[in-house]
N, C-alpha and C positions, 0 to 999 in steps of 0.2 A: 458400333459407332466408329466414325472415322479418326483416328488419333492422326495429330499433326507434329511434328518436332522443328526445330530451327536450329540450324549449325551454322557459323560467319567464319572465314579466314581472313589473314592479313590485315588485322583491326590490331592489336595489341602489341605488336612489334615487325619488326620487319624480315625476321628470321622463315626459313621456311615448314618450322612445327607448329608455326601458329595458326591452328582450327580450335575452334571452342566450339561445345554446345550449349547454345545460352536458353532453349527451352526444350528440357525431354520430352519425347513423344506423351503425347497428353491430351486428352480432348480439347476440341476445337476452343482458343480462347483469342480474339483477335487483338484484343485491347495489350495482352502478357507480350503478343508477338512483335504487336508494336510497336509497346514501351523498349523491348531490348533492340529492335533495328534502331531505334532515334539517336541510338548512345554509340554507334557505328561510327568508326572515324577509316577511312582504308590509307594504308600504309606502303603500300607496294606491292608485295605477293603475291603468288598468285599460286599454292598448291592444291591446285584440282585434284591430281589423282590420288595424294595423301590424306586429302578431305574427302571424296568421294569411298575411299576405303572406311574410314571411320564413320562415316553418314550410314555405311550399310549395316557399321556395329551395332548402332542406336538401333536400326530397324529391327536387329536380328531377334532381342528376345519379343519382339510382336508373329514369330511363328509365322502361317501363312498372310498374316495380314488382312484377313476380312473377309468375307462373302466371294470375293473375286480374285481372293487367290493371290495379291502382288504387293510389293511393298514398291514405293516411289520414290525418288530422289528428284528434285526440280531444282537444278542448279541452274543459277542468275548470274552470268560473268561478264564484266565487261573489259575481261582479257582475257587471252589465254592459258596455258602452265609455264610456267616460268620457273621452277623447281628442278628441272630434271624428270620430274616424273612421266610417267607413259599412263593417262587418260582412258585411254584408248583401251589397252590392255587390260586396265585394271576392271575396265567396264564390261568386256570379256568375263572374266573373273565370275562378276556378279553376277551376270548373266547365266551362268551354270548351274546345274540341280543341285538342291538345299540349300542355295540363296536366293533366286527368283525377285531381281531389285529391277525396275524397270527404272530407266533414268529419261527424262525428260529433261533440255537443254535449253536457254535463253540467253541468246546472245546479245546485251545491251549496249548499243555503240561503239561498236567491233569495228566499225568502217571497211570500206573498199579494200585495203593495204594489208588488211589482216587474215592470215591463213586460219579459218577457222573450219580447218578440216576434222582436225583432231576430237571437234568437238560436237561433229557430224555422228565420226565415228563412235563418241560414245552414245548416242544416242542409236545411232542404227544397232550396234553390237547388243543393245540390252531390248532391244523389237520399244525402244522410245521413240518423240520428234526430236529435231530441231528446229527451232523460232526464230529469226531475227526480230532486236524490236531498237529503233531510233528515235523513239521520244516516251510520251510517260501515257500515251494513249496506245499505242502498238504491244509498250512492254505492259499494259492490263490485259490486251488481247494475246498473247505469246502467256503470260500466263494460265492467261483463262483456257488454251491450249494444251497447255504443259498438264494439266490436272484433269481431264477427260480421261474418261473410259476411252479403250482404245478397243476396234472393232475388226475382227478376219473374216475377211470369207474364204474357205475353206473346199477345194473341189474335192471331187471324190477318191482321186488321189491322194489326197495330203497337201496339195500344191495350194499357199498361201496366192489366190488373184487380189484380194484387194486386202490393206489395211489402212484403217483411218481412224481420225476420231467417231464418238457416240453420235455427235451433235452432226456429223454429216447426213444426209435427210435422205440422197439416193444414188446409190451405185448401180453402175452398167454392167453387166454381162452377159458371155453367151450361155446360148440353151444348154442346160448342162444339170448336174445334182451338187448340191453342194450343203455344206453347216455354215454357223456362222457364228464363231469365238468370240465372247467377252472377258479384257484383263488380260493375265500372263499369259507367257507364251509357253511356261509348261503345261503338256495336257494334263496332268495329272490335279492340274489344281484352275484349270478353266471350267467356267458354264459356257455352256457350247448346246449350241438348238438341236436337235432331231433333225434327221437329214429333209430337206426335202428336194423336190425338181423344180425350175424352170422353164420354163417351153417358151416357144417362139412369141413374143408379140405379150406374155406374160410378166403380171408385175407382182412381187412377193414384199409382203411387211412383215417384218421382222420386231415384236418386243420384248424389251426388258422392261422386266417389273418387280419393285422392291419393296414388298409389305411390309409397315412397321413392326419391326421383330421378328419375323420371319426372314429366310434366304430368300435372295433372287430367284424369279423363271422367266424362263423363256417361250414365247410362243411364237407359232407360224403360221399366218391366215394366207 
């Protein structure tokens, strides 16, 4: 089952130590997650990469995190680090064998003026997205984004041609052999399909299927 956690910074004081986790990783409970965002007051801060470090702590004792291998961070800003910290780096960091954190990014009302590179980069560094979203209909779809499986196709080489979300319906490529990775980006803890070819003029479905209680598979028609 999928465990969820919430961590908020820059609500309790204006210092830059202030990250709290106001729900441990826990099965999904929407109504707990709720109740502690409604009690949210933001203060100014903005320690991304200090919170981003400690978000991974919380994940840590969940080991490989599930069926698919990744543990996730969906950080929601509508600024960017203001601490001193480096984002960017730390997202590096996470990204490394035997932590395996993927981070997906939402940028909420960032505007034109805002360099929201940094927060590119942590998404790209951890094989994450990043979202803009400017109102409260984009920021349900930037979420709904941030929490997909994420999907590689894989040449025969090793060479990453496409990744994207689950939910993307069809990719183009050429004739070629290839797999096709679900979740992290370490191979050691991806489901990943059987290789198969492409040919000219051919078209390949690819699924994922998730029997209750059972692990995922993959098939290739």
């Amino acid at each position: 089952d999928t465990l969820v956690a919430l961590r908020a910074y820059g609500h309790r004081d204006k210092t830059c130590a202030d990250s709290e986790l106001l729900v441990p990783p826990s099965p999904v409970d929407a109504l707990r997650i709720q109740a502690a965002m409604d009690g949210l007051i933001p203060l100014g801060k903005t320690p991304i990469a200090h919170s981003l470090q400690l978000a991974a702590a919380d994940l840590q004792p969940l080991g490989g995190g599930g069926h698919l291998g990744e543990r996730m961070v969906v950080l929601v800003t509508d600024g960017i680090e203001t601490c001193g910290g480096d984002p960017c780096a730390v997202a590096a960091e996470l990204a490394g064998p035997g932590v395996r954190v993927r981070a997906n990014v939402v940028g909420f009302v960032l505007g034109a003026e805002v360099d929201h590179s940094s927060l590119e980069c942590m998404a790209e560094a951890t094989g994450g997205i990043y979202v803009g979203a400017d109102d409260a209909d984009t920021l349900t779809e930037g979420l709904a984004q941030a929490i997909e499986v994420l999907v590689q196709l894989v040449d025969d080489t090793g060479r990453v041609v496409h990744m994207g979300p689950l939910s993307q319906p069809t990719v183009l490529a050429p004739t070629g052999r290839y797999r096709v990775r679900f979740g992290a980006s370490d191979a050691t803890t991806v489901l990943e399909s059987e290789p198969f070819v492409l040919g000219p003029q051919e078209t390949v479905t690819v699924q994922l299927q998730v029997p209750d209680g059972l692990p995922p598979s993959v098939h290739v028609k």
